[in-house]
C-alpha positions as CSV (number, residue, x, y, z in Angstrom):
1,X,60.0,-12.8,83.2
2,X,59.2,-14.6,86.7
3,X,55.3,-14.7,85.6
4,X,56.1,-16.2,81.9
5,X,58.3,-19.0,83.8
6,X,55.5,-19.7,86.0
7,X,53.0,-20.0,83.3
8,X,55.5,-22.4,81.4
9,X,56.1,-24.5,84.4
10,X,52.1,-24.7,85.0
11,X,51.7,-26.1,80.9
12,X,54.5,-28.3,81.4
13,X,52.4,-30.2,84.7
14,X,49.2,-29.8,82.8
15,X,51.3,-31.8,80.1
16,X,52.8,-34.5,82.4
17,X,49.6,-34.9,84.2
18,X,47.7,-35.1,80.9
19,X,49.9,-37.5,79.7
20,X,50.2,-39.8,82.9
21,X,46.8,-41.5,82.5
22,X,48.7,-43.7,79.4
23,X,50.9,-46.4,81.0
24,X,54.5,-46.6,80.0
25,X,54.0,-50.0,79.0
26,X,51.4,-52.4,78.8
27,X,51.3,-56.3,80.4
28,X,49.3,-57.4,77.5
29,X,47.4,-56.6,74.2
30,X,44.2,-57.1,76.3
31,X,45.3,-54.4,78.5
32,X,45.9,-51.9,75.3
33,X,42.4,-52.8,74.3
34,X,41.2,-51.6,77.1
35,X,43.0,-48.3,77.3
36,X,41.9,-48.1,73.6
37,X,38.4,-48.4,74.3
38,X,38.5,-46.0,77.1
39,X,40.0,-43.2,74.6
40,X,37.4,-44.2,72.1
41,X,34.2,-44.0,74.8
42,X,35.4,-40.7,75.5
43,X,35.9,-39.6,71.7
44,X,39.7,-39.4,71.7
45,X,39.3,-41.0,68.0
46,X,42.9,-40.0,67.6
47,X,44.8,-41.3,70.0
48,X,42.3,-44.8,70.3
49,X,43.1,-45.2,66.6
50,X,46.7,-45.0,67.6
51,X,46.4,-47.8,70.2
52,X,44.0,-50.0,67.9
53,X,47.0,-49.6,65.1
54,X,49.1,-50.9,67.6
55,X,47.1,-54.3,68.2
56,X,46.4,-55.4,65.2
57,X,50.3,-55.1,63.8
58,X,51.4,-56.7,67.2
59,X,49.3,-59.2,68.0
60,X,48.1,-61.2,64.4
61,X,45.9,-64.4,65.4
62,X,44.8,-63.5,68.6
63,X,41.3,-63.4,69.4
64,X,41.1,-59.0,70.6
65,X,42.8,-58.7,66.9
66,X,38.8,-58.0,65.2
67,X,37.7,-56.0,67.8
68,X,40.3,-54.0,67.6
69,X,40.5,-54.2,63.6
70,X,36.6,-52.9,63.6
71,X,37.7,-50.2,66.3
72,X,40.2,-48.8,64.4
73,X,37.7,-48.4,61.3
74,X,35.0,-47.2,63.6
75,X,37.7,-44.2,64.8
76,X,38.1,-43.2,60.8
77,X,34.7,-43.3,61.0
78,X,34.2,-41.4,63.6
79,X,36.4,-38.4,62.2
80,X,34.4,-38.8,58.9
81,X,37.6,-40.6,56.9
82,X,35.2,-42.5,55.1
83,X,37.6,-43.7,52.5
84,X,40.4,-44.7,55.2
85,X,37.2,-46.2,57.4
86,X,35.9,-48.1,54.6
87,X,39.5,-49.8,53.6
88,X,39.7,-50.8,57.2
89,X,36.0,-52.6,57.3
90,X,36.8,-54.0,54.4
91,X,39.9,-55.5,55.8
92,X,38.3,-56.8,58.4
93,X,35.5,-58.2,56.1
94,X,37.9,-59.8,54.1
95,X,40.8,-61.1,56.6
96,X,38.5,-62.2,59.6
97,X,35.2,-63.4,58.1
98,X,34.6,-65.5,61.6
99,X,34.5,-62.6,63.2
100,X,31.7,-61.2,65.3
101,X,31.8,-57.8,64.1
102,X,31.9,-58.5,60.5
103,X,28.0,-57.8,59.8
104,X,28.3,-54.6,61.1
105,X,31.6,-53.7,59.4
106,X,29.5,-55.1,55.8
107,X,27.2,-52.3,56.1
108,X,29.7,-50.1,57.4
109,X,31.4,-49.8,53.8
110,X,28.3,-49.0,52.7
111,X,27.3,-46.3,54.9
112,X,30.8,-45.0,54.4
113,X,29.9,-44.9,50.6
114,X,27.1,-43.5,51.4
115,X,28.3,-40.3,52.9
116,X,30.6,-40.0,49.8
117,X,28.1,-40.2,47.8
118,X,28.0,-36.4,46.4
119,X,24.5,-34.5,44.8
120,X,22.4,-36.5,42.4
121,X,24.1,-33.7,39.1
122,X,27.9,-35.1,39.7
123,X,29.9,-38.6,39.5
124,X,27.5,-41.8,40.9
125,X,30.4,-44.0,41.4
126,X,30.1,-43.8,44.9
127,X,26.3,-44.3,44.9
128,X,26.4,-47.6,42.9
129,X,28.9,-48.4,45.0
130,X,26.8,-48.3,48.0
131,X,23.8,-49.7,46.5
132,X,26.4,-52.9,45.7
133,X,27.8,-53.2,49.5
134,X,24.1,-52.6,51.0
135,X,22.8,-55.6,49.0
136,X,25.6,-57.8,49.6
137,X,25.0,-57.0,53.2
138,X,20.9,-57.6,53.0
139,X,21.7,-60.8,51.1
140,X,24.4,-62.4,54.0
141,X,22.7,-61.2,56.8
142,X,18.8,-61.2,55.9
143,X,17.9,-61.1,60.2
144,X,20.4,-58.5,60.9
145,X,18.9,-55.3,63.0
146,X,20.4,-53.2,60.4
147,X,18.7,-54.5,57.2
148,X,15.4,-52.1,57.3
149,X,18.4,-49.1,57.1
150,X,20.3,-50.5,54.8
151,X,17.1,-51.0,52.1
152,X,16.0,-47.3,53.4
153,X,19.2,-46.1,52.3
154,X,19.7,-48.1,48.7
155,X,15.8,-46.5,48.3
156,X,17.4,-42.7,48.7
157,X,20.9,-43.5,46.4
158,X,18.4,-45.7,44.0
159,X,16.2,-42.4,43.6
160,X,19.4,-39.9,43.2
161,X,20.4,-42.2,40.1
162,X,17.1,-41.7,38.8
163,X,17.1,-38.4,38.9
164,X,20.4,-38.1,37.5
165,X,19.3,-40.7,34.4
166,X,16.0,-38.6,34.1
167,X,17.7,-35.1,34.2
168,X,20.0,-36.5,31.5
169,X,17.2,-37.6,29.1
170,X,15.3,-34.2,29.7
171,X,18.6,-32.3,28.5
172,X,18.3,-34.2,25.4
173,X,14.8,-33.5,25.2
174,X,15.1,-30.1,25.3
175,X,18.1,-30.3,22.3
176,X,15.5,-31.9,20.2
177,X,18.2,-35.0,20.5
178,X,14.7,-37.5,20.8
179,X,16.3,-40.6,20.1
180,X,19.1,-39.8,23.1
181,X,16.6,-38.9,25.4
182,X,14.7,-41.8,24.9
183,X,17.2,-43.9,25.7
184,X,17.6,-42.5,29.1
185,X,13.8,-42.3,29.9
186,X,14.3,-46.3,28.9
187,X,16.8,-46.6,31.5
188,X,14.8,-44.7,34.3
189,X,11.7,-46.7,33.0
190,X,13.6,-50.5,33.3
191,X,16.0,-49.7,36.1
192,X,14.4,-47.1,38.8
193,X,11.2,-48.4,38.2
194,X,10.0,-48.3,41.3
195,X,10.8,-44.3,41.7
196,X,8.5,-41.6,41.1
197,X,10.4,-40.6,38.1
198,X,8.9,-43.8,35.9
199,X,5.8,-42.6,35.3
200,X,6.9,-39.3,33.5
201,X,10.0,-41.3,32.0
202,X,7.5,-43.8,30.5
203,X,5.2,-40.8,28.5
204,X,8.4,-38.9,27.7
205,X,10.1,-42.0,26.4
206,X,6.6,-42.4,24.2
207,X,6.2,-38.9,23.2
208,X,10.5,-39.0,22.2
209,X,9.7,-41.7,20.1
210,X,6.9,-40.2,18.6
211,X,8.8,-37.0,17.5
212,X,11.8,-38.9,16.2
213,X,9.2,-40.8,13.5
214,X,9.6,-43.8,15.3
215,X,5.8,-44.4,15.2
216,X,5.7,-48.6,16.1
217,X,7.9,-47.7,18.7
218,X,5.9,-44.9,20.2
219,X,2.3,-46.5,19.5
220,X,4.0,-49.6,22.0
221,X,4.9,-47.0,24.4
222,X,2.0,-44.9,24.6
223,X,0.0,-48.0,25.3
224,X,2.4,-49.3,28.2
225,X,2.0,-45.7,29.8
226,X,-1.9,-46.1,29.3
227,X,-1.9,-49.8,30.5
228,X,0.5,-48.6,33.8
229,X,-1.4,-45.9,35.0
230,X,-4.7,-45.7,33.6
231,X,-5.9,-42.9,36.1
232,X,-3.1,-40.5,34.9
233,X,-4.1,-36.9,33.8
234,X,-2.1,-37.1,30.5
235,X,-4.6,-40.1,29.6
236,X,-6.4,-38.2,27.0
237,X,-2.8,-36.9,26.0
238,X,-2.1,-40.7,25.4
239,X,-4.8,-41.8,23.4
240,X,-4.6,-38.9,21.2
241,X,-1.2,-39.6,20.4
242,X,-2.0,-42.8,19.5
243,X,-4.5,-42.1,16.8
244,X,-2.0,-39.5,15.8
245,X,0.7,-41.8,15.2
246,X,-1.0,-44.4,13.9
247,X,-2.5,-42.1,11.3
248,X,1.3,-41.0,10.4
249,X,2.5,-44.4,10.1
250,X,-0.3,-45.0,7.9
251,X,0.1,-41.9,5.8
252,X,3.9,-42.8,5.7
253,X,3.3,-46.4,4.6
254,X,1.0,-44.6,1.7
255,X,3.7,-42.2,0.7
256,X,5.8,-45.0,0.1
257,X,4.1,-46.8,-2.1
258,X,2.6,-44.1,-4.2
């Protein structure tokens, strides 16, 4: 009995003397900010996001309120609540657009996306949305330190909807659905076309075309694809399919008028 008294006595001082660095009250909202950044420095997200709450509701207009509005993001942040992080950047964005921090809070929402963002076979939304908040912030702030990571990062999300677009129109290439999948490889072919999936979506869109009878179309395509990359091993693939088509269209035109 004495020894569990004396161990409760011991948490209760560890408690109190825990506890004690926090003044009871604070002279000013500059002094809060202070205490605040001292919890954040030392990765107490959770209580600096506390004190951070607390200056921005009691102190509206005055000149710590951004720092202290960024902070409080940067805590969510910090304790991967993207969504929570990226509602408060945006607030910040939105309500103080004077402020210092608000290039740094622009690509914050979209490296908050970003880490939403799931693998390339689910939901996008997240993706385009980061691509959108990245290029807003490349566009506003073209000398910012942060642009060469922001374009790195729209390169990685630009690729995962590529390969998204281009696993979609090899499903429907493997259904024998070629006028589906030669939609998609379009898509791939005009929108990513700077991935490495354009190349392959460019043939495949050619040879789709070709086995869905839509011989003008493919003819067009196949030379695009031979035009692009004139080195490629499926050259000879190309050409052949050219003469190939053009002798169906020809054989259809004959069939139609017999």
């Amino acid at each position: 009995m004495y020894k569990r008294i004396l161990l409760l006595s011991i948490i209760s001082i560890l408690i109190i003397s825990c506890g004690s660095n926090r003044p009871d009250k604070f002279s000013s909202g500059e002094e809060r900010l202070e205490y605040a950044m001292k919890k954040f420095n030392k990765g107490d997200y959770l209580d600096a996001k506390k004190e951070f709450r607390i200056i921005v509701l009691n102190n509206p207009g005055s000149k710590i309120v951004d720092k202290a509005q960024y902070y409080l993001a940067e805590c969510h942040f910090k304790m991967k609540e993207y969504i929570l992080a990226s509602a408060e950047f945006e607030k910040l964005v939105r309500m103080l657009p004077n402020s210092q921090y608000v290039d740094d809070a622009q690509y914050k929402i979209g490296l908050c996306n970003y880490n939403l963002s799931p693998k390339y076979s689910l939901d996008q939304s997240y993706t385009k949305k980061t691509i959108e908040e990245l290029q807003k912030f490349t566009e506003d702030y073209p000398d910012s330190d942060l642009k060469d990571e922001a374009i790195e990062l729209m390169k990685k999300c630009r690729y995962k909807l590529a390969r998204k677009e281009f696993r979609n129109a090899e499903l429907y290439r493997r259904m024998r659905l070629y006028q589906a999948a030669a939609i998609y490889y379009e898509s791939v072919v005009n929108t990513y076309y700077d991935t490495k999936f354009a190349e392959d979506a460019q043939y495949y869109m050619a040879e789709s075309l070709f086995l869905d009878e839509q011989y003008d179309s493919a003819i067009a395509e196949f030379n695009k694809y031979l035009e692009k990359y004139p080195d490629s091993h499926r050259k000879d693939n190309a050409l052949k399919k050219v003469e190939e088509a053009t002798k169906l269209k020809a054989d259809t035109l004959s069939a139609k008028t017999e």
